[in-house]
FIGUFI-304977 format. One record per residue (C-alpha): x, y, z. Coordinates in nm, 2 decimals. Example, Ala and Ser with C-alpha at 12.3 -4.5 7.8 and 13.67 -1.06 7.14 Angstrom:
// FIGUFI-304977
<x->1.23 y->-0.45 z->0.78>;
<x->1.37 y->-0.11 z->0.71>;
// end
This chain:
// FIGUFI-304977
<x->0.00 y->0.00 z->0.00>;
<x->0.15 y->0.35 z->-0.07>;
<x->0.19 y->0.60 z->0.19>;
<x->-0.18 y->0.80 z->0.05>;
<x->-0.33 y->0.48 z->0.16>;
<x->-0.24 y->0.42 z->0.48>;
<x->-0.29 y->0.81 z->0.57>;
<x->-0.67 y->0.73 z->0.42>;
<x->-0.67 y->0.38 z->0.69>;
<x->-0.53 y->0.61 z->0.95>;
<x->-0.80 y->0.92 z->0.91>;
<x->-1.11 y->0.62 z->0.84>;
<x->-1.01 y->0.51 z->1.19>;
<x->-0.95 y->0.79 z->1.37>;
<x->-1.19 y->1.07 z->1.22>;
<x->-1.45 y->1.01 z->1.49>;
<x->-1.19 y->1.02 z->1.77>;
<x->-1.08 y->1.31 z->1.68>;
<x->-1.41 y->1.51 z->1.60>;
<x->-1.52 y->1.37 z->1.95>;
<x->-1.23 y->1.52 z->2.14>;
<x->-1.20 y->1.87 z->1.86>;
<x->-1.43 y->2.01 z->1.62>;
<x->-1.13 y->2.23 z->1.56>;
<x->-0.85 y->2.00 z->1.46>;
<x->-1.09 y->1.76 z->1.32>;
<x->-1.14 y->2.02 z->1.06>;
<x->-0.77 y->2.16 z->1.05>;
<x->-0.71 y->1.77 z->1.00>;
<x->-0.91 y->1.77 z->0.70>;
<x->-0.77 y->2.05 z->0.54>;
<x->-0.41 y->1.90 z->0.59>;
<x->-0.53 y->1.61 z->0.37>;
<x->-0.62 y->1.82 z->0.08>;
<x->-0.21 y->1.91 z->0.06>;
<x->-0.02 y->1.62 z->0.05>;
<x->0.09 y->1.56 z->0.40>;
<x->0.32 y->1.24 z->0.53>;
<x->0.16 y->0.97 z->0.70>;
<x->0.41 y->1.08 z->1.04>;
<x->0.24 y->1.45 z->0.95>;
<x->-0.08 y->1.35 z->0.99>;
<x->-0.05 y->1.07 z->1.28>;
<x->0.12 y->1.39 z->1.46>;
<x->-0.18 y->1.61 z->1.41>;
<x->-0.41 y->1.27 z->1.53>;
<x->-0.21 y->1.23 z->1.87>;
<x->-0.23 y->1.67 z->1.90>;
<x->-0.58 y->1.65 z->1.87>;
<x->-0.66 y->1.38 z->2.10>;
<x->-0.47 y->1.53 z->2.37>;
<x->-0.78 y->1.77 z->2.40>;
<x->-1.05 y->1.75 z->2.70>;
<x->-1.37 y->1.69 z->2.49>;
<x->-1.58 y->1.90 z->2.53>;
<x->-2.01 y->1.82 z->2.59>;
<x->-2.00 y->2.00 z->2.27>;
<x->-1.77 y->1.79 z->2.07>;
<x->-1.91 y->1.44 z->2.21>;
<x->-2.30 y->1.54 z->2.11>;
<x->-2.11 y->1.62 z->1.80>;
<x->-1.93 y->1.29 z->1.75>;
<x->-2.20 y->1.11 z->1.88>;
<x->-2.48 y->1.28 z->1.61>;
<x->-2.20 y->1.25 z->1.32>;
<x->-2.23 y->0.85 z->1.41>;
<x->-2.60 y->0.83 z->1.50>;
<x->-2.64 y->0.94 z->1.13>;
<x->-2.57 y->0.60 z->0.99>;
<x->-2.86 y->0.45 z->1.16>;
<x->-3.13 y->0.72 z->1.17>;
<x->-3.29 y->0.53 z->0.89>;
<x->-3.24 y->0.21 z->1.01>;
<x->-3.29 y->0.21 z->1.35>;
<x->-3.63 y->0.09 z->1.51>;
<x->-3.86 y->0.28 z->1.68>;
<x->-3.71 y->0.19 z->2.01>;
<x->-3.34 y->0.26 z->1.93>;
<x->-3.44 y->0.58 z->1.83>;
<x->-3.63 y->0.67 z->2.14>;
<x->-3.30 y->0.53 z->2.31>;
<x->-3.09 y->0.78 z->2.12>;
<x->-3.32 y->1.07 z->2.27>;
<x->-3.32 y->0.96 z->2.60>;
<x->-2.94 y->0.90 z->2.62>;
<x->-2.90 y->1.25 z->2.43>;
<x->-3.14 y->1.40 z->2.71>;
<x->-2.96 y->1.23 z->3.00>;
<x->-2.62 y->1.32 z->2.87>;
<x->-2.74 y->1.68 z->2.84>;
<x->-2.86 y->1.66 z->3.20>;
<x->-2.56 y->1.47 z->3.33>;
<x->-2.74 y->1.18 z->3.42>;
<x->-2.51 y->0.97 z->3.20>;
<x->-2.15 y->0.97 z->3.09>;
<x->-2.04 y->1.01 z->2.73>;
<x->-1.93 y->0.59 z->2.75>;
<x->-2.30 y->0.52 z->2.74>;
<x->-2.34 y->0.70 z->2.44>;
<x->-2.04 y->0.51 z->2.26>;
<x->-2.18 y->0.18 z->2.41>;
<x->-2.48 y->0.26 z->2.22>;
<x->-2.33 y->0.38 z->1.88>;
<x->-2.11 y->0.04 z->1.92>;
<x->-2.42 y->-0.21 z->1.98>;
<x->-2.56 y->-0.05 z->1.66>;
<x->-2.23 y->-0.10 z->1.46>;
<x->-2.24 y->-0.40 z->1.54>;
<x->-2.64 y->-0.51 z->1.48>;
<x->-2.64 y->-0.31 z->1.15>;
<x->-2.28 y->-0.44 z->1.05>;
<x->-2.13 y->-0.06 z->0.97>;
<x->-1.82 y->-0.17 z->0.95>;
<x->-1.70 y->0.21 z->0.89>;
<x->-1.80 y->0.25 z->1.24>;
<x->-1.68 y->-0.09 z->1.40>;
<x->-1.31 y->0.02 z->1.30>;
<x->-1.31 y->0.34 z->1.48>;
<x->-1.08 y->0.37 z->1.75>;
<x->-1.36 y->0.55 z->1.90>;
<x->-1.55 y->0.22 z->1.96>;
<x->-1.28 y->-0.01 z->2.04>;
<x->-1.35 y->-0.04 z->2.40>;
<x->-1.44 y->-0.33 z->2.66>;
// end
């Protein structure tokens, strides 16, 4: 694989990571991939950007960028789930985890694999 490519594998992995920790250098990330930036450019700009505090801002953000794969797909139910948990987070009833926990069990019923590689979701 040339070096373009395993920039692309990087950014399809990491893209939600980042966006969850910084709107900001999720979008000066995606300018730097317009130029032609190294892979070691790039994976620097990753581990910047995830050195940020997210922000409740950010995670809704994150969390609404991945809930868009399934808004036509979900059932009834998992859509009144994603409100509720949206609501509670708002509220600070529930931690941002239970929103990823959510976003993962729906990668993994709907098969998204986009989603099932993000670093985002690889937990336990």
């Amino acid at each position: 694989m040339k070096e373009r490519g395993y920039i692309e594998k990087l950014w399809r992995e990491e893209k939600y990571n980042v966006l969850y920790h910084s709107q900001q250098d999720y979008n000066y990330i995606r300018e730097l991939l317009k130029q032609s930036p190294t892979l070691n450019e790039v994976q620097l700009a990753i581990n910047e950007a995830l050195q940020t505090t997210p922000s409740n801002g950010s995670i809704m953000n994150a969390y609404d960028h991945m809930w868009g794969y399934f808004k036509h797909k979900a059932n009834e139910m998992e859509k009144n789930k994603s409100a509720q948990l949206k609501t509670d987070f708002k509220q600070d009833k529930v931690q941002s985890k239970e929103l990823l926990i959510f976003i993962k069990y729906l990668a993994d019923k709907y098969e998204i694999s986009y989603l099932q590689k993000s670093t985002l979701l690889n937990f336990q």
